[in-house]
N, C-alpha and C positions, 0 to 999 in steps of 0.2 A: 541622430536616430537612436532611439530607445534601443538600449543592452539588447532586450528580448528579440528585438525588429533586423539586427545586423546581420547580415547574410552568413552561414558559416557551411564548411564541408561535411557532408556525413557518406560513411559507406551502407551501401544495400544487403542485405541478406536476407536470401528465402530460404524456409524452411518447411518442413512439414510437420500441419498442425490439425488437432483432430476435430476442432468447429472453425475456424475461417481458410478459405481455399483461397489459396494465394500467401499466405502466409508470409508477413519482410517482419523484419526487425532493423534498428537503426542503428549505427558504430560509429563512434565520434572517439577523441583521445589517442593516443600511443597504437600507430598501427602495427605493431607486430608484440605487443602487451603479451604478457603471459596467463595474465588473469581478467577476469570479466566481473563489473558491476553493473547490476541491470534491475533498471531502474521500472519502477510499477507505476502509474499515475491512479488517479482516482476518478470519484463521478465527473463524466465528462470529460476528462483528460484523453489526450493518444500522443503518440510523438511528438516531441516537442513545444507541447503546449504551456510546460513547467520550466521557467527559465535554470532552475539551479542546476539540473543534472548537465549543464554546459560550465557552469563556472567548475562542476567535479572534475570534469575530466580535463579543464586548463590546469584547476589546480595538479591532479596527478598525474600532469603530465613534466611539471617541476619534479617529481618525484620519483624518480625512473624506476629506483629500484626497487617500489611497489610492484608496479609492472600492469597496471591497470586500465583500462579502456571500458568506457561505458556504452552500455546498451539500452534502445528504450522499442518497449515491445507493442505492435499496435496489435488488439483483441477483439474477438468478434464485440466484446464491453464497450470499446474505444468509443470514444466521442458521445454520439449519441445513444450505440447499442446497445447500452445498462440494463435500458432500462427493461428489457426480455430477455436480459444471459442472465449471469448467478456465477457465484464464489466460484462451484464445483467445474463450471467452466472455464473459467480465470488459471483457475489449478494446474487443469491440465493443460492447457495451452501455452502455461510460464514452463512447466513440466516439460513441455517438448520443445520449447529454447533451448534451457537449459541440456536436454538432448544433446542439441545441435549444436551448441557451445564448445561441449567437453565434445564433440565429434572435432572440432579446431584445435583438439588439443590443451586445451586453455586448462589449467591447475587448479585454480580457487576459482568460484562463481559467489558473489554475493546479490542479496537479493535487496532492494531499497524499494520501502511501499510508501508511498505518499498517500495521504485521506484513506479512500475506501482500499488503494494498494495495500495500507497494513491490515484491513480485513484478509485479503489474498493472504498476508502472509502468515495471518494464521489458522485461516485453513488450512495451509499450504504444510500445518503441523500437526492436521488435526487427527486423532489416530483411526479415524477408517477412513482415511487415504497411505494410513503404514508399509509401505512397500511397493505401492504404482506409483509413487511420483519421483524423480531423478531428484538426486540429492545435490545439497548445496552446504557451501561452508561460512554462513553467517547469512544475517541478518540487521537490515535497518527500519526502523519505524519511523516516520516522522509523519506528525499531526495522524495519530492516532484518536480518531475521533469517534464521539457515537454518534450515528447516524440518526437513531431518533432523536437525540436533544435535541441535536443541530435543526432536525426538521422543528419541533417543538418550538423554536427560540424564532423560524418560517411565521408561521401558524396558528401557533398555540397546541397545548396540549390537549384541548375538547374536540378542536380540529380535527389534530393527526390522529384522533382516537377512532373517532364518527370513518375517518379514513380505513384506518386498519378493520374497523369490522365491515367496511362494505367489501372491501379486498378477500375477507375471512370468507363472508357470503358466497363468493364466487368461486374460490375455490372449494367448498365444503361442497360448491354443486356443481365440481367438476370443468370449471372454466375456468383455472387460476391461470391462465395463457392469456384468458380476452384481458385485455386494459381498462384499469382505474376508471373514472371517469375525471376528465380533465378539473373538473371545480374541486375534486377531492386533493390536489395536490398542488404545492406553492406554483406562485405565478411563474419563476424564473426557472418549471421542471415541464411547463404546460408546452410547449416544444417536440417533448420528449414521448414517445411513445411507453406506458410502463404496465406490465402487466399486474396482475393481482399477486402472482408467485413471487415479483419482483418488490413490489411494494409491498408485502407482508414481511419479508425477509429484511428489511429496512427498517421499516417504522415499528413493527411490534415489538413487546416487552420479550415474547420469545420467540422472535423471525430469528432467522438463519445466519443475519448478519451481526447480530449484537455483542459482537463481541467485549464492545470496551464500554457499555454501560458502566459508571462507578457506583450504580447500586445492585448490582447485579449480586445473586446470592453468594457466598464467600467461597463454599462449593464446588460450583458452578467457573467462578473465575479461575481459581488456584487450578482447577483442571486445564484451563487454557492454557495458563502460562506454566503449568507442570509439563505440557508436551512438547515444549519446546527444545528441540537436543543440539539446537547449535546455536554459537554466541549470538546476542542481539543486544544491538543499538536503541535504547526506546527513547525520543526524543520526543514530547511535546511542547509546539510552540507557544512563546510565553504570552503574546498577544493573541493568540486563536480567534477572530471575529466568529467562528461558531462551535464554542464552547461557551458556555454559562459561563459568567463572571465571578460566580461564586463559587467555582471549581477549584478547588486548590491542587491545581495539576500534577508539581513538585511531588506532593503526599502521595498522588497516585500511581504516578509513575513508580517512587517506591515502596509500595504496596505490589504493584505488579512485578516488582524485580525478587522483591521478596517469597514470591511463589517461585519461580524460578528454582530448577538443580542450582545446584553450586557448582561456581565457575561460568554460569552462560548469562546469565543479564550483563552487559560491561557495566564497570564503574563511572564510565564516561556519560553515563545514561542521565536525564534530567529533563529541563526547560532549554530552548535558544532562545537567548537574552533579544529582547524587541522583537522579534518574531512573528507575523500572521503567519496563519494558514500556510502558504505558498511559500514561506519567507523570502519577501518581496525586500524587504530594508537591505541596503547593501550591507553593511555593518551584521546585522545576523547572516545575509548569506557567507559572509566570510568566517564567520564563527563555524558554522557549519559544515562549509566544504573541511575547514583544519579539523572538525572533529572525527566525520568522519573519514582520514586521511589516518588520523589517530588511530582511530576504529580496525581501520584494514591491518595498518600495521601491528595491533597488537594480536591479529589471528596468527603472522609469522612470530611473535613472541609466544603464544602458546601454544606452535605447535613444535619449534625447538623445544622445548621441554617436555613433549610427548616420548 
């Protein structure tokens, strides 16, 4: 049976959240953990749809005196509901885990965003949300992606352009709720229900979600990654099937660390070696869980010297 397909234990938690009624979140790893890593998935992801956030929490579970046990949050976004929620809802929803987290007691909460999760996670810095959202002590990125290339590399870029202004049209006339029209968007998203808000926010030069464009004006990015006030992990993978090939990741990654205060991008930050999207290759996911294993424990080494 495929790793992914093995049957494993997770515990239930509900909580209260301020767009999905019913509210669980899932707990796997070290059951009485002192700290919490909680895990974000991307388009289309919900619980446990990402194999790695189970090899993390075997692996820290070797590692006791982390003290770590991971979480993975399902969102009104989850699955298929992307495609009519938005960042701003993501936000606050991860915002009221984390609530419910530190309501456990729990010491440290980290946050890990896979694909469009590291968009979450930087909104989740972005500063007019400075002070409504419960705070956390680190951050991980992995496959920080732009969501328009990636559509681009779908489509074409004459496509997703002809797309973005029929999206623009509908909101400018007050409908950016109704949905795209299914031809306007890749075959394997036609499934999905998307509105115009939502697909603006994705595909345009300046939707809501662009965060990691590496053309984006110098401006404009350094401000992203200026807001950032707690450590982060930025990890892009080295194989990405939807990154441009001719993307020298490595460069950008530090380019974006290099906006960063001092002291908060780690140095562990870079490429996982072999790498998709997903990091499917065993060989990188092991690279991965060790790093960030690394990662955690060097927020107890800085904050002993606080």
């Amino acid at each position: 049976m495929p790793r992914s397909q093995s049957p494993f234990t997770t515990r239930v938690h509900h909580y209260r959240s301020p767009h999905t009624p019913y509210a669980t979140a899932y707990e796997i790893g070290l059951p009485d953990a002192q700290n919490a890593y909680v895990f974000i998935g991307g388009l289309g992801d919900g619980p446990h749809t990402v194999p790695y956030p189970r090899a993390v929490a075997k692996h820290l579970e070797s590692l006791p005196d982390l003290s770590y046990s991971v979480f993975e949050i399902r969102m009104k976004s989850s699955f298929d509901g992307w495609g009519c929620s938005s960042l701003v809802h993501d936000v606050e929803e991860i915002s009221a885990l984390v609530k419910y987290i530190r309501g456990l007691g729990r010491q440290k909460i980290v946050l890990n965003g896979h694909s469009t999760g590291c968009q979450d996670i930087m909104e989740y810095n972005s500063p007019v949300h400075k002070g409504k959202l419960t705070p956390v002590d680190g951050y991980i990125l992995q496959g920080p992606v732009c969501d328009r290339a990636a559509l681009a590399l779908e489509i074409g870029i004459g496509k997703l352009d002809e797309s973005v202004a029929a999206a623009k049209s509908l909101i400018e006339n007050g409908r950016g709720l109704e949905c795209v029209p299914r031809d306007h968007v890749p075959v394997f998203m036609r499934n999905t229900p998307i509105s115009a808000d939502r697909w603006h926010a994705l595909a345009a030069v300046d939707g809501a979600d662009n965060y990691f464009d590496p053309d984006l004006p110098q401006d404009v990015e350094q401000k992203y990654w200026e807001s950032v006030e707690k450590p982060v992990l930025i990890l892009h993978s080295a194989e990405d099937e939807f990154v441009p090939t001719s993307l020298d990741k490595e460069a950008l990654v530090k380019r974006w660390m290099a906006y960063c205060s001092p002291g908060i991008a780690s140095g562990l930050s870079g490429t996982i070696p072999g790498a998709s999207h997903r990091v499917g290759a065993p060989e990188a996911e092991e690279w991965f869980v060790k790093t960030v294993a690394a990662f955690l424990g060097s927020l107890e080494v800085r904050d002993s010297k606080m």
